[in-house]
Residue frames as qw, qx, qy, qz and C-alpha x, y, z in Angstrom:
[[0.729, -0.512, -0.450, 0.054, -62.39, 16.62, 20.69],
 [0.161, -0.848, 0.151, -0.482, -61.41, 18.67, 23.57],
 [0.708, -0.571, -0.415, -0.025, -60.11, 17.64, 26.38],
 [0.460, -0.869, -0.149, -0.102, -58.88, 18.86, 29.59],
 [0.456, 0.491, -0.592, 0.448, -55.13, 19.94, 31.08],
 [0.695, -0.648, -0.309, 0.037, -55.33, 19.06, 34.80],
 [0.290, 0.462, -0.578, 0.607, -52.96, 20.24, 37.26],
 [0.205, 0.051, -0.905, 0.370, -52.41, 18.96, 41.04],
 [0.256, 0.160, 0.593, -0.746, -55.61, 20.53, 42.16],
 [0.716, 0.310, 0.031, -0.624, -58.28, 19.77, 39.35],
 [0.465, 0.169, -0.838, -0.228, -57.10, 16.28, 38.50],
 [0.893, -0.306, -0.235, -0.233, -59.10, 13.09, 39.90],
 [0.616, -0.685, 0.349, -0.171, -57.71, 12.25, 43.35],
 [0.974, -0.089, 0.119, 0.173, -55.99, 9.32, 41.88],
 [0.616, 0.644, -0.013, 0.454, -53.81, 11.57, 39.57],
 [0.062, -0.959, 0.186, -0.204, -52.67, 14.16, 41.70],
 [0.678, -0.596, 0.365, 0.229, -49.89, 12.11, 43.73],
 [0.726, 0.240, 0.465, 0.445, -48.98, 11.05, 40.15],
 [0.331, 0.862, 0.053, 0.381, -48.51, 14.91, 38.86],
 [0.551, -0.807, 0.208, 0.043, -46.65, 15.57, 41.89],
 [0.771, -0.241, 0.402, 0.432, -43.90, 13.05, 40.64],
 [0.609, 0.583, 0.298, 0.448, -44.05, 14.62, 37.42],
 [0.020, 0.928, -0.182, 0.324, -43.20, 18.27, 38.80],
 [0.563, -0.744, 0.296, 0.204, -40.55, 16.54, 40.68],
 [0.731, -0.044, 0.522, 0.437, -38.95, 14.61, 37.90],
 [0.462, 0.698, 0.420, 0.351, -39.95, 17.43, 35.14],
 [0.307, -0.178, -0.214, 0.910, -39.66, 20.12, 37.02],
 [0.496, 0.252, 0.178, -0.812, -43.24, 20.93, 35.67],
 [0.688, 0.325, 0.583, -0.285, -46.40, 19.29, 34.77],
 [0.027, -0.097, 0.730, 0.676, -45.98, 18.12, 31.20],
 [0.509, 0.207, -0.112, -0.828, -48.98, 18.79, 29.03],
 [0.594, 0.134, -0.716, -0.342, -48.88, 15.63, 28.14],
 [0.288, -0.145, -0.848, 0.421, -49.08, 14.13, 31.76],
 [0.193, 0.166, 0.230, -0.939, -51.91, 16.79, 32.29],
 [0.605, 0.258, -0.287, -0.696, -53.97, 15.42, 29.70],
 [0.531, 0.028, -0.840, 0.108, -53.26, 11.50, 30.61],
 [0.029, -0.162, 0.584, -0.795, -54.37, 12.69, 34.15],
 [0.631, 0.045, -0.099, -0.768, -57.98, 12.24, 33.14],
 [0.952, -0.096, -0.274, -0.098, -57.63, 8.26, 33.49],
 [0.420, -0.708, 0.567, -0.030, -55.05, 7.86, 36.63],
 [0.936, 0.005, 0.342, 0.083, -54.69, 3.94, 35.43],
 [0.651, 0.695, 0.063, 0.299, -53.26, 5.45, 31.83],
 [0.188, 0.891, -0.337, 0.238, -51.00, 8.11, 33.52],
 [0.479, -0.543, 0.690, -0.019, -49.16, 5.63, 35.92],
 [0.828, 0.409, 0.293, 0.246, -48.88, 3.10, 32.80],
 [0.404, 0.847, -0.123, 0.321, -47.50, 5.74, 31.06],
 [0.130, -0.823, 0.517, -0.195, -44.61, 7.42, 34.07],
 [0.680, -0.504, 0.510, 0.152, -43.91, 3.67, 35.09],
 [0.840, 0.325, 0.332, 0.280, -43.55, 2.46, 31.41],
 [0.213, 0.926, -0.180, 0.256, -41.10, 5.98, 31.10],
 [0.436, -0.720, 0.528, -0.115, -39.02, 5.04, 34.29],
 [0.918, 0.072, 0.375, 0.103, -38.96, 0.84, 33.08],
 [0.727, 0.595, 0.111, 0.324, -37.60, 1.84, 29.49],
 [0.073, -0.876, 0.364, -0.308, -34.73, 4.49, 31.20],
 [0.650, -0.574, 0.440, -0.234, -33.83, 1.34, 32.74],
 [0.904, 0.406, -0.014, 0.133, -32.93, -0.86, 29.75],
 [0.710, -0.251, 0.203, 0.625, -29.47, -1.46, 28.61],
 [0.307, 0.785, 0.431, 0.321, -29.95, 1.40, 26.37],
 [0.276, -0.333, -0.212, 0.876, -27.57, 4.48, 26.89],
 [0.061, 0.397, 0.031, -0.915, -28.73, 8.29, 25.74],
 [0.386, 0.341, -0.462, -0.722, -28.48, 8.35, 22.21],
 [0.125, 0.125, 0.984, -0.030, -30.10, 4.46, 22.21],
 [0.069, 0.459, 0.639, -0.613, -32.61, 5.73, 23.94],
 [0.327, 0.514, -0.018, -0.793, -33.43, 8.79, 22.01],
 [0.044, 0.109, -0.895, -0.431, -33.34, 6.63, 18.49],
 [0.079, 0.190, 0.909, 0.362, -35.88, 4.74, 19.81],
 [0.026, 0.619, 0.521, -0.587, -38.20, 7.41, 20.99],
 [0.336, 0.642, -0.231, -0.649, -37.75, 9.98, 18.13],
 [0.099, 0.031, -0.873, -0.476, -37.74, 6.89, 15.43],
 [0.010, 0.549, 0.826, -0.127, -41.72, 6.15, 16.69],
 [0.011, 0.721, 0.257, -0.644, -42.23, 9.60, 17.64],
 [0.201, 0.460, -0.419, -0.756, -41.54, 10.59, 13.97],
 [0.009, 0.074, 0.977, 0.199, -42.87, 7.53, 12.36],
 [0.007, 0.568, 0.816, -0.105, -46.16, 8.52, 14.20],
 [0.130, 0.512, 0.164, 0.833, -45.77, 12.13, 12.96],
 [0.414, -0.599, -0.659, 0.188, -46.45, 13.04, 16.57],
 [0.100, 0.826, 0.095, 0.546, -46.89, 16.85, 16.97],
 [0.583, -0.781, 0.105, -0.199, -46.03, 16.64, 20.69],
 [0.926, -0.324, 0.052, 0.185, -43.30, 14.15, 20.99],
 [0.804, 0.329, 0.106, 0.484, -41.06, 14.99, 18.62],
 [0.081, 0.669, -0.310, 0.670, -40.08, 18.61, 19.81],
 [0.889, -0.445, -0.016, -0.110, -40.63, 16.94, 23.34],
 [0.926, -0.107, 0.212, 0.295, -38.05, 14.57, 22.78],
 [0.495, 0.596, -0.110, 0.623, -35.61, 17.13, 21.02],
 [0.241, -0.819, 0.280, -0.439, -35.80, 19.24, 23.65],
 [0.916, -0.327, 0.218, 0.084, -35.31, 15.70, 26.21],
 [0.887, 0.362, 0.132, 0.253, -32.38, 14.69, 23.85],
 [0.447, 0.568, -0.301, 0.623, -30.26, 18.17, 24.34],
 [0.522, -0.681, 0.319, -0.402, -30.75, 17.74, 28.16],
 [0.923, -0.224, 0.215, 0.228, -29.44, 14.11, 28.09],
 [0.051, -0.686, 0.635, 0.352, -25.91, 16.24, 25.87],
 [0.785, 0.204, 0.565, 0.154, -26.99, 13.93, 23.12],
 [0.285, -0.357, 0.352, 0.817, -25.17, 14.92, 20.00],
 [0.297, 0.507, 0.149, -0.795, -27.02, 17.19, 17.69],
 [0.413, 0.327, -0.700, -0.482, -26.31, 15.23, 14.15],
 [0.009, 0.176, 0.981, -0.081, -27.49, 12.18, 15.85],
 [0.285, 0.554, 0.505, -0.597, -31.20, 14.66, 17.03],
 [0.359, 0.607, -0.109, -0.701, -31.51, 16.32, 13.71],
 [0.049, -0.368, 0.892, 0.258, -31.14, 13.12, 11.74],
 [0.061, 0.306, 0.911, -0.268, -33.68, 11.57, 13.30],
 [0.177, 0.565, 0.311, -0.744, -36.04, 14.40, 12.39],
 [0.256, 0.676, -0.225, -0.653, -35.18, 14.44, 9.13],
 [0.912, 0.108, 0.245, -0.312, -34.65, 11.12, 8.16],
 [0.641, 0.592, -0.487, 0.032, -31.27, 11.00, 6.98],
 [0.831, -0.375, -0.394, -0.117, -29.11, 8.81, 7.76],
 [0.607, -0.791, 0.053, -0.059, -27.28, 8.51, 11.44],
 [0.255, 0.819, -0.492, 0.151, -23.66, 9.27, 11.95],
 [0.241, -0.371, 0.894, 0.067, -22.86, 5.36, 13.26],
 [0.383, -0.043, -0.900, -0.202, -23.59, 1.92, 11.64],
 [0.163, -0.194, -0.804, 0.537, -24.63, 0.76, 15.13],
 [0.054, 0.362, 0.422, -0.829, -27.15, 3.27, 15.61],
 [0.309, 0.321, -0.480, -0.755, -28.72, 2.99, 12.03],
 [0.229, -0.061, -0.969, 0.072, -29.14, -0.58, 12.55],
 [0.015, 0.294, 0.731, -0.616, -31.21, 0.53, 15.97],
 [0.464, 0.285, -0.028, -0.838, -33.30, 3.24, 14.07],
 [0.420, 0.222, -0.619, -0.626, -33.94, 0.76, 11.26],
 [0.249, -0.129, -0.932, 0.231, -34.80, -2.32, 13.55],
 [0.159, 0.400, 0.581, -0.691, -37.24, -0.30, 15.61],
 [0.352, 0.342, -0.251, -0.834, -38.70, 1.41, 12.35],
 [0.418, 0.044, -0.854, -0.307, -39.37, -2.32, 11.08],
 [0.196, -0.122, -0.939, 0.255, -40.89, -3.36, 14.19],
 [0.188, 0.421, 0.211, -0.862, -43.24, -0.52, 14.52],
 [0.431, 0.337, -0.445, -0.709, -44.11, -0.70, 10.80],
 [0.487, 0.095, -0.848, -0.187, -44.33, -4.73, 10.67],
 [0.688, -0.467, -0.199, -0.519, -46.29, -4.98, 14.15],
 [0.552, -0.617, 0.550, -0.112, -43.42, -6.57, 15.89],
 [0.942, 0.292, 0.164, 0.008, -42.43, -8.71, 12.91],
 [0.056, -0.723, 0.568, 0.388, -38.73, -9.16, 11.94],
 [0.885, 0.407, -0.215, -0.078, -37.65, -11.34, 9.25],
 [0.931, -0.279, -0.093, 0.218, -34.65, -13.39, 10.04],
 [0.640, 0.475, 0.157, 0.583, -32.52, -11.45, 8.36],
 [0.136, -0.846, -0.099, -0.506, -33.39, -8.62, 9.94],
 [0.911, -0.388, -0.095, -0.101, -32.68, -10.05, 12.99],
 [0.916, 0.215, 0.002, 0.339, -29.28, -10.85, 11.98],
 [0.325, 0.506, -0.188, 0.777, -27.86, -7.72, 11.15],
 [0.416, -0.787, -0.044, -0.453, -29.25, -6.11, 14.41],
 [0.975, -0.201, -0.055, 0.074, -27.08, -9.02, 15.96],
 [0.773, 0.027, 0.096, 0.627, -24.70, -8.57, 14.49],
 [0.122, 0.897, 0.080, 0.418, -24.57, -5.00, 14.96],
 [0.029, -0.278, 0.596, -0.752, -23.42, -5.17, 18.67],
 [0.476, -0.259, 0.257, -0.800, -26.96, -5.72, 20.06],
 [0.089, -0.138, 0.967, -0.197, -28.48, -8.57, 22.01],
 [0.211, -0.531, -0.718, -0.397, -32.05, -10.57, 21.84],
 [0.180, -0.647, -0.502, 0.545, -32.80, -8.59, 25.26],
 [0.101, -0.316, 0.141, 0.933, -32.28, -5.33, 23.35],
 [0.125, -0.296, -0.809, -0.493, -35.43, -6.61, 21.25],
 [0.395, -0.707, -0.585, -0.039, -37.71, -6.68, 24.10],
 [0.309, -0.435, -0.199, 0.822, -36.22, -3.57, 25.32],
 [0.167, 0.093, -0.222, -0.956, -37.36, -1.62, 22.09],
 [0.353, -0.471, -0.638, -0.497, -41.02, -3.30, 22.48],
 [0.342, -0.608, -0.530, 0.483, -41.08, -1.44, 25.62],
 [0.251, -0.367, 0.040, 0.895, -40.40, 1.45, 24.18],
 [0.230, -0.304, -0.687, -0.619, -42.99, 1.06, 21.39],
 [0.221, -0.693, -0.685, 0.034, -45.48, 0.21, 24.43],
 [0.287, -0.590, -0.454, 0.603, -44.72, 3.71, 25.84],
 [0.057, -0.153, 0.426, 0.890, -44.42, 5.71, 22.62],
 [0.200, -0.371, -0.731, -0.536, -47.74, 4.39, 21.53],
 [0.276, -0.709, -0.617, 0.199, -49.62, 5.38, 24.55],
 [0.191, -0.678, -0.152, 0.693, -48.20, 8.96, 24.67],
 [0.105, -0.070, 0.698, 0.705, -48.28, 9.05, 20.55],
 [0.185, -0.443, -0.808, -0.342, -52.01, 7.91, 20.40],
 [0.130, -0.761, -0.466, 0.432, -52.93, 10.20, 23.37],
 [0.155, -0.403, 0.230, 0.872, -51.10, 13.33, 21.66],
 [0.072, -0.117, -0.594, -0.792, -53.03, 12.59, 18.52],
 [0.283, -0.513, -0.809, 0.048, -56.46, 12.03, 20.32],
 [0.303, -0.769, -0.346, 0.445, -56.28, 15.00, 22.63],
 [0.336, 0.826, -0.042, 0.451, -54.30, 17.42, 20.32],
 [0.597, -0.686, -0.307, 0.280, -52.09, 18.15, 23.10],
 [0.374, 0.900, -0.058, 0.217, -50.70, 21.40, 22.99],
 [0.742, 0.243, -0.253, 0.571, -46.86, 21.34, 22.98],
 [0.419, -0.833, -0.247, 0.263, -45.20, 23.12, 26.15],
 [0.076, 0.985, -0.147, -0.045, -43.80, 26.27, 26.20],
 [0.415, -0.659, 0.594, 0.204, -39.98, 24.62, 27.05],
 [0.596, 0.074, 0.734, 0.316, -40.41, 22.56, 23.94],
 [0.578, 0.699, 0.400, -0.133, -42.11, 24.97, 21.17],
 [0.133, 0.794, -0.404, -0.434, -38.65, 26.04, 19.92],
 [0.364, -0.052, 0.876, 0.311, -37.97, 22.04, 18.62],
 [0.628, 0.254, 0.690, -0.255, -40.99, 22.17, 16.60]]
């Protein structure tokens, strides 16, 4: 299936204010917002569920975890060098990125925990066992920090399920992660 990249002047009228924000906040039009452009409803889902989840209690490397733990999980051809590239612009620390990629494991307790929690919750449909629970708890992290990484699931899965749908081809500022 084909489908289209848009850009400010060949997207549907609804999109274009919405690429606009992207070339401010991106500095260019991700491919991936280009190709979401094609249903305005989907690409503002998508940039506010990006801005919401940036807003959690979640610092950098949190962040990245839970993005590149889905984003690999869903063997997403786009995100994952995406999000590598994202990941050494936020001066996250490289053993934490390349970890994640590879699947070994992460260079704190704390942050293992996070991968492994999200990986379960992804894998189990949003199902933890109590137990599970527990240790995440007791990791450092709170019940809000739950519903913080099913926000992140909601936005991974829309930009995961579009990537595999559209093929979207990976931009040029990302094709050295891949």
């Amino acid at each position: 299936m084909s489908f289209q990249l848009y850009d400010q002047q060949t997207a549907p009228k609804a999109s274009q204010p919405l690429l606009e924000n992207s070339l401010k906040s991106f500095g260019m039009i991700p491919n991936l917002h280009a190709t979401m452009a094609e249903s305005p409803p989907l690409l503002e889902a998508y940039q506010t569920l990006h801005t919401l989840f940036q807003q959690t209690s979640f610092n950098e490397e949190e962040l990245t975890v839970v993005w590149q733990t889905i984003n690999v999980e869903h063997a997403c051809h786009y995100c994952v060098p995406a999000h590598t590239g994202i990941a050494h612009m936020m001066n996250v620390d490289s053993s934490i990125i390349e970890a994640l990629r590879d699947g070994s494991t992460l260079p704190s307790e704390k942050l293992q925990v996070l991968h492994t929690t999200t990986l379960a919750l992804v894998r189990n449909r949003g199902q933890l066992s109590q137990e599970e629970v527990t240790v995440f708890l007791n990791a450092g992290y709170e019940q809000r920090h739950l519903l913080e990484i099913v926000l992140g699931i909601s936005q991974k899965v829309m930009s995961n399920y579009v990537n595999h749908l559209a093929q979207t081809p990976v931009d040029d500022a990302f094709k050295k992660f891949e």
